[in-house]
Structures are given as C-alpha cells and as structure tokens.
Residue frames relative to the residue before (quaternion, step in Angstrom):
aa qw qx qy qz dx dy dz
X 1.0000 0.0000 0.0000 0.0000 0.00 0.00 0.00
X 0.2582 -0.8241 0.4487 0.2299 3.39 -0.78 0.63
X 0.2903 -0.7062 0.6308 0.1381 3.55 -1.14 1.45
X 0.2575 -0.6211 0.7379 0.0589 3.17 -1.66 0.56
X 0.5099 -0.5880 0.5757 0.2505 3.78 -1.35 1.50
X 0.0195 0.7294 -0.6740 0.1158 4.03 -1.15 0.99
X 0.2512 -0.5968 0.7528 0.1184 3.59 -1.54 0.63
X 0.1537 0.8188 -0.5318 -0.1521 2.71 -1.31 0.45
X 0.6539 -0.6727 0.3314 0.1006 3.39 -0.39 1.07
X 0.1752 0.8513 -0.4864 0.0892 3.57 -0.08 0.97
X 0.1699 -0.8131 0.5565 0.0147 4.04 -0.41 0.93
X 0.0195 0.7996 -0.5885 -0.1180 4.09 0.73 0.86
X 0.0224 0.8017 -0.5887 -0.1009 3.47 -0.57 0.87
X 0.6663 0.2907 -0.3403 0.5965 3.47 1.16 0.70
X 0.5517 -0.6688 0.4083 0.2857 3.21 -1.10 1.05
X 0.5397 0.6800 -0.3238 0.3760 3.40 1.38 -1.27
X 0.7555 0.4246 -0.1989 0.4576 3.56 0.67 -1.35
X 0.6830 0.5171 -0.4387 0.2714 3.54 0.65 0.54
X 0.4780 0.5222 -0.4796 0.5185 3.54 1.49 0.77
X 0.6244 0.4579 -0.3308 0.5395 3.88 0.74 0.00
X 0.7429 0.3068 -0.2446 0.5423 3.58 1.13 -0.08
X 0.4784 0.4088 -0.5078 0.5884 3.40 0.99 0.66
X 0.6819 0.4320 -0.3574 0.4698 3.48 0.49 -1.20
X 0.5222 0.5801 -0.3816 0.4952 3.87 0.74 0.00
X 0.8053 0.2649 -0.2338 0.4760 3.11 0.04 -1.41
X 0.6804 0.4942 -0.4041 0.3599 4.03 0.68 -0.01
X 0.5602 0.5915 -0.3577 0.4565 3.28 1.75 -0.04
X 0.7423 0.3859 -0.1306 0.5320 3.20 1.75 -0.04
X 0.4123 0.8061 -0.3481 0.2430 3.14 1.62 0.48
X 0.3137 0.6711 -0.4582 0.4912 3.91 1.75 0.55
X 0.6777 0.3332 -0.3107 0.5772 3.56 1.14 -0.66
X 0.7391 0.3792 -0.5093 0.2250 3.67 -0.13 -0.73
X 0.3532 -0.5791 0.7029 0.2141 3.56 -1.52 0.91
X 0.7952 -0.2444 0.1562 0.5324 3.94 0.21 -0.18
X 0.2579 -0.7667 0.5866 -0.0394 3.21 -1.61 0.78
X 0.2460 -0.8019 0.5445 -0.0034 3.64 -0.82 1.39
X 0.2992 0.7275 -0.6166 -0.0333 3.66 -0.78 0.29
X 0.3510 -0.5870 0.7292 0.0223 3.58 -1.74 1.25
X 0.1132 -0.6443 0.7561 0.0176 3.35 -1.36 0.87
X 0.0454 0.8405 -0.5398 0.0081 3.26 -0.75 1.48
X 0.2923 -0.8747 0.3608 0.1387 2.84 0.54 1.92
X 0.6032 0.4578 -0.5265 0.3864 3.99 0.60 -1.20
X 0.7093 0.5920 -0.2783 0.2627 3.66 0.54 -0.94
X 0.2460 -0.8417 0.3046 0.3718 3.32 1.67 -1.16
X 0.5088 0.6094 -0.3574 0.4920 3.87 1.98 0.62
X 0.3389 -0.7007 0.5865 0.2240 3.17 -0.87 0.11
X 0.3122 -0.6941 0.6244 0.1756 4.20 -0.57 1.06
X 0.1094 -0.7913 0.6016 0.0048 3.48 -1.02 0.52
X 0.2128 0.7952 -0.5627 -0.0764 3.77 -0.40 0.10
X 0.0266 -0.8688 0.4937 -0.0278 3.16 -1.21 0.52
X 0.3577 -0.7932 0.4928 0.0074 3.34 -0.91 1.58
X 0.0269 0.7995 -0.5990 0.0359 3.43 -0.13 1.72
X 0.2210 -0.5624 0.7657 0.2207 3.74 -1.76 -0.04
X 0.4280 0.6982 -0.5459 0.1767 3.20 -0.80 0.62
X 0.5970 -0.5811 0.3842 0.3979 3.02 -1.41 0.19
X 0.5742 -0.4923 0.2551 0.6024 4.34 -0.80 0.45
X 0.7511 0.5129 -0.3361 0.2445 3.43 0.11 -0.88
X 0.4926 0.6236 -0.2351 0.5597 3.18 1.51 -0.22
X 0.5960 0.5475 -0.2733 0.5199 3.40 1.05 -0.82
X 0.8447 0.2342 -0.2144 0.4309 2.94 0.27 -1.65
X 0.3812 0.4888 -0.6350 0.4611 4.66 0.85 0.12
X 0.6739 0.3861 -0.5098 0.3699 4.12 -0.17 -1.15
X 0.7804 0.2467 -0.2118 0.5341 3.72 0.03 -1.14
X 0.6979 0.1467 -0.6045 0.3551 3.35 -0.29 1.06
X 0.4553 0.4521 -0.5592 0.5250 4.38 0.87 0.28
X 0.5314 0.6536 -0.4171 0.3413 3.91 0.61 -0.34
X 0.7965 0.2900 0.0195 0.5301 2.78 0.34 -1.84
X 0.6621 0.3846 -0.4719 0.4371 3.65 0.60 0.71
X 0.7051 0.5958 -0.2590 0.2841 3.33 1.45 1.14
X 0.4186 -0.8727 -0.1061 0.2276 2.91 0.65 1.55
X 0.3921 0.3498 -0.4994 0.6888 3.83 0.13 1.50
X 0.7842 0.2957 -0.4423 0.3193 3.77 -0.35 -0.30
X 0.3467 -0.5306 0.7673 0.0977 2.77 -1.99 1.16
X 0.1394 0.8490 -0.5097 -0.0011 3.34 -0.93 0.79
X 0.2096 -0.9083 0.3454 -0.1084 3.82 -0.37 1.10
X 0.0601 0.8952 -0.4391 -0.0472 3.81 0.46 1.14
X 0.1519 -0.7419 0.6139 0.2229 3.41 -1.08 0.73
X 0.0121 -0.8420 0.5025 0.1957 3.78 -0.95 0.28
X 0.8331 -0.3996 0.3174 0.2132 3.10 -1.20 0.93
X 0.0413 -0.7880 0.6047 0.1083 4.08 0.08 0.29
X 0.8697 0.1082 -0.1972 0.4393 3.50 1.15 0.18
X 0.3616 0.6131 -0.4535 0.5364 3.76 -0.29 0.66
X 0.3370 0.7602 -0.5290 0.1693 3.80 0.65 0.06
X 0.0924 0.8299 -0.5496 -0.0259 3.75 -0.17 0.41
C-alpha cells in the first residue's frame, strides 16, 4: 500500500485534552516516524508536532479522531513527494 510522509500539527489549548491525545497518538504509533512536543507555558498550550508514514487514509482517521477533541486545533501537511 502506498504511504505518503505527513506532519501533523497539534495546538493543546486545554490541559484536560492532552491525555486523550497521547492516548491517540499511541494508538497510532506504527505510523509515527518521530514526535516533538513544546510547552508554551507564558501562553498556557502545549505545540505538538508529529511525523507520520502512512498511508492517506490513515492520515486523514488521526486528524479527524484529533480534531474531534476538545481544545485541539489540529493541522496536516502532506508531503507531495516521498510516496512509498
């Protein structure tokens, strides 16, 4: 199947919503290639980035179970090259 290289973007703007998005992003952790988080305390969110391989549909179940959780802002860029 062919996977395509994707960021994905995470903005925790509630503290509450960041055990349901770990517990997310480990239900999907066959896809992550690597994983970034920033506490930006003055601000009080938490920046998230993530590096998936996967295939699109895969891409697009994480960022939409994301983004149906409340405080997250979530954003995916994909890759136009890297197709594998």
């Amino acid at each position: 199947m062919d996977t395509k290289i994707a960021i994905v973007s995470i903005i925790v703007e509630d503290s509450e919503s960041s055990a349901p998005t770990n517990d997310l992003l480990h239900e999907f952790s066959n896809y992550i290639v690597g994983r970034m988080g920033i506490p930006y305390r003055q601000r009080g969110i938490g920046i998230i980035s993530v590096v998936v391989d996967a295939p699109q549909n895969v891409i697009s179940s994480l960022s939409g179970k994301l983004g149906m959780i409340k405080g997250i802002n979530v954003k995916v860029t994909v890759s136009k090259t890297g197709e594998k």
